[in-house]
N, C-alpha and C positions, 0 to 999 in steps of 0.2 A: 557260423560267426557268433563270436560272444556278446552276450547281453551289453548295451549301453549301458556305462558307468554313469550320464546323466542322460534323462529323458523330457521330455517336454511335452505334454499331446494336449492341445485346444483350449491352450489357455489364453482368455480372457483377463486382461486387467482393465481398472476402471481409474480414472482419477474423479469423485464425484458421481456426474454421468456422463463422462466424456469416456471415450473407448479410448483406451492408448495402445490394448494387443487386442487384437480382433478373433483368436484365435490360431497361435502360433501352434507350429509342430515344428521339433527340433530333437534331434540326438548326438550326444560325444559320447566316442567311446574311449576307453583306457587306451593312454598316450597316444593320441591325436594330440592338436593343434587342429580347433575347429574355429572359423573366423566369420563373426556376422556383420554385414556392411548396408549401410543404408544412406541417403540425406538427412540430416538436422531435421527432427521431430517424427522420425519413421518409427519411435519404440525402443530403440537398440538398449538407450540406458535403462528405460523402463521393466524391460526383461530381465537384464542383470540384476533390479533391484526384486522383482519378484521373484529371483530363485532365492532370493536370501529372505525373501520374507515380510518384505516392507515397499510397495505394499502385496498384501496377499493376492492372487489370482480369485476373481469371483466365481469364474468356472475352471476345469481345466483341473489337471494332473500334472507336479513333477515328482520325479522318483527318483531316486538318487541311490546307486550301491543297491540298489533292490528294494530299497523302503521310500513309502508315498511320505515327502518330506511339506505335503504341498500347505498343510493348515498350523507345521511347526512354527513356533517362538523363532525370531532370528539368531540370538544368541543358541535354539538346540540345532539349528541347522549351520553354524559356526560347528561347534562342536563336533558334527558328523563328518568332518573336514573337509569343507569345502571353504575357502577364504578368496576375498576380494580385495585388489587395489582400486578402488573408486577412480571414477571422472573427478576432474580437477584434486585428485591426491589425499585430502583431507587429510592429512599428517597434523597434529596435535604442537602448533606452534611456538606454544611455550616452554614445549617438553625439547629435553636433547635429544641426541637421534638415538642413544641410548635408552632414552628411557622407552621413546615410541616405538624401539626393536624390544625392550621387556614386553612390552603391552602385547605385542603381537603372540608374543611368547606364554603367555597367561593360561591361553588354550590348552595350551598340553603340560600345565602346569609348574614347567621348568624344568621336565627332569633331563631333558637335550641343549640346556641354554644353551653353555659355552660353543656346543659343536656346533650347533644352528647359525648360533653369534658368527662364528669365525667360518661357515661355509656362505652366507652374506657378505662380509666382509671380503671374503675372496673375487666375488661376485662383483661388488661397486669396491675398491680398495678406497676410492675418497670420502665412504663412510665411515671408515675406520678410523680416517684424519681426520672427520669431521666429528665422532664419536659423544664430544660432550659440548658441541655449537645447537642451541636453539634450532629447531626444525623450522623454524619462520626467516632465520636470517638464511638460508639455502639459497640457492639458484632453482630455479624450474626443475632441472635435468632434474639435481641432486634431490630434491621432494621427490622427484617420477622413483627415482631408484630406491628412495627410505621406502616410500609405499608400497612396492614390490617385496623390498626386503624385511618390509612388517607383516605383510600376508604370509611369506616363506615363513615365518619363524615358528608358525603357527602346524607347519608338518602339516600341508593339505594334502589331498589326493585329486584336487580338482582347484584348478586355480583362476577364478575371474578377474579379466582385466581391464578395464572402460577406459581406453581411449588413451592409453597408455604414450601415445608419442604427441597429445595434443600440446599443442603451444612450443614446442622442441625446436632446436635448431636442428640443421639436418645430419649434423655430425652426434649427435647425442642421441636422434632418433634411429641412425644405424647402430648403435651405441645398446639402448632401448632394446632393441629385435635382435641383435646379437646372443643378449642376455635369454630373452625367451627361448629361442634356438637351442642354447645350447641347454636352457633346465630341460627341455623338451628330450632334446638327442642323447644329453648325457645322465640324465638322473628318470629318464621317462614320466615326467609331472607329465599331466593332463591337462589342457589348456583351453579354454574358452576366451576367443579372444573380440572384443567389441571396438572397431575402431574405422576411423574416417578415411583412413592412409588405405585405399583400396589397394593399388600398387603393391604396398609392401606390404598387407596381411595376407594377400590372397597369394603371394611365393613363398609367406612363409607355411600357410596355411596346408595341411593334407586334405580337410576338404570348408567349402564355407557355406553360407547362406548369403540370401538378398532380401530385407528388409523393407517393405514398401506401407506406409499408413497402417501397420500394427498386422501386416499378414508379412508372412513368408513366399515372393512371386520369383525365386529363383532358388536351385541349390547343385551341387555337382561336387569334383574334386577344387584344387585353388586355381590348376590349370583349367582345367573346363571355364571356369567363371572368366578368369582371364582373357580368354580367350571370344567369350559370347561376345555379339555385336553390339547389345544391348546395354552391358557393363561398362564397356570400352565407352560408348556417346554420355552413359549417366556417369559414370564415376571414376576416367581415368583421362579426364583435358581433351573430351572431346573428342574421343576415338583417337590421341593421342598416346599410345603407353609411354610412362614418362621415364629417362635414360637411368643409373643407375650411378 
């Protein structure tokens, strides 16, 4: 089996001296869809923000592509392509959605804009309509899919996503996972995906994590997890699986 494209071993983050990852172990490999689930304050964002750098792990190794990425600048470990759509979007509000697909485009300098631009645009088509509208006057959905479509532009090879269907309607959040599917299936992006929709990451997911007070207390394929008793009572309505 080939080496993990991202690694994780025993990393410690700290807010202060509050523990937030107690020592996580985790691995993605090239074109997965790897999905980490937990309750509100178990870590999940907290991790996504330490593989980028901010904040650093106080103990602990990530490795990325084969190089220890773990004491880099976030802006170098950007650059080693890996990019993120953040929890709540953070899209640049005053900018059009134009400018905040340039921005994303920065990294690799421009020399792929157009193609980028208009494989995006394929992707959300109401970006293209929306092209030169303020990223603040959006809807929900339309920010989730700029912020997607700002990390893409950026030609990652590992693409983090936090909570990508949060606040969604439910036609937008199939909408949402649709979209990951298919970079997934059709273009082989690599996927780390961080989100509260246990149901829908763990079908879309090949294999996931469980997330508990900043440790790691479950992991298997997305069916395996699905399927545990213990997943089903914490995080699908009560050993309810919810219809489709």
């Amino acid at each position: 089996m080939s080496a993990p494209l991202l690694s994780i071993r025993g990393v410690k983050t700290f807010y202060g001296n509050i523990m937030a990852l107690a020592g996580v172990d985790l691995e993605v490999r090239e074109g997965e869809i790897v999905t980490l689930i937990g309750a509100n304050g178990a870590g999940k964002s907290t991790l996504m923000m330490t593989i980028c750098g901010t904040p650093p792990p106080r103990e602990g190794q990530i490795i990325f592509d084969g190089r220890d990425i773990t004491r880099l600048a976030t802006h170098e470990i950007i650059r080693s392509r890996i990019a993120q759509a953040p929890e709540g979007r953070r899209i640049f509000p005053r900018m059009t959605v134009f400018e905040n697909l340039q921005l994303g485009a920065a990294v690799t300098e421009f020399v792929h804009f157009d193609e980028d631009l208009e494989r995006v645009f394929t992707m959300f088509p109401i970006l293209a309509k929306r092209r030169e509208q303020r990223g603040g006057t959006l809807s929900g959905g339309e920010q989730q899919m700029l912020s997607i479509g700002r990390a893409l532009m950026s030609r990652p090879r590992l693409l983090l996503l936090d909570e990508p269907s949060l606040g969604l309607a439910p036609l937008l959040v199939q909408q949402i996972f649709g979209a990951i599917r298919n970079l997934n299936e059709r273009e082989g992006l690599t996927i780390f995906l961080v989100e509260q929709n246990a149901h829908h990451a763990l079908k879309l997911a090949h294999r996931g994590y469980v997330l508990v007070n900043g440790l790691i207390t479950l992991q298997g394929t997305g069916r395996e997890l699905l399927e545990r008793p213990e997943v089903r009572e914490a995080y699908l309505d009560g050993g309810r699986v919810p219809r489709d």
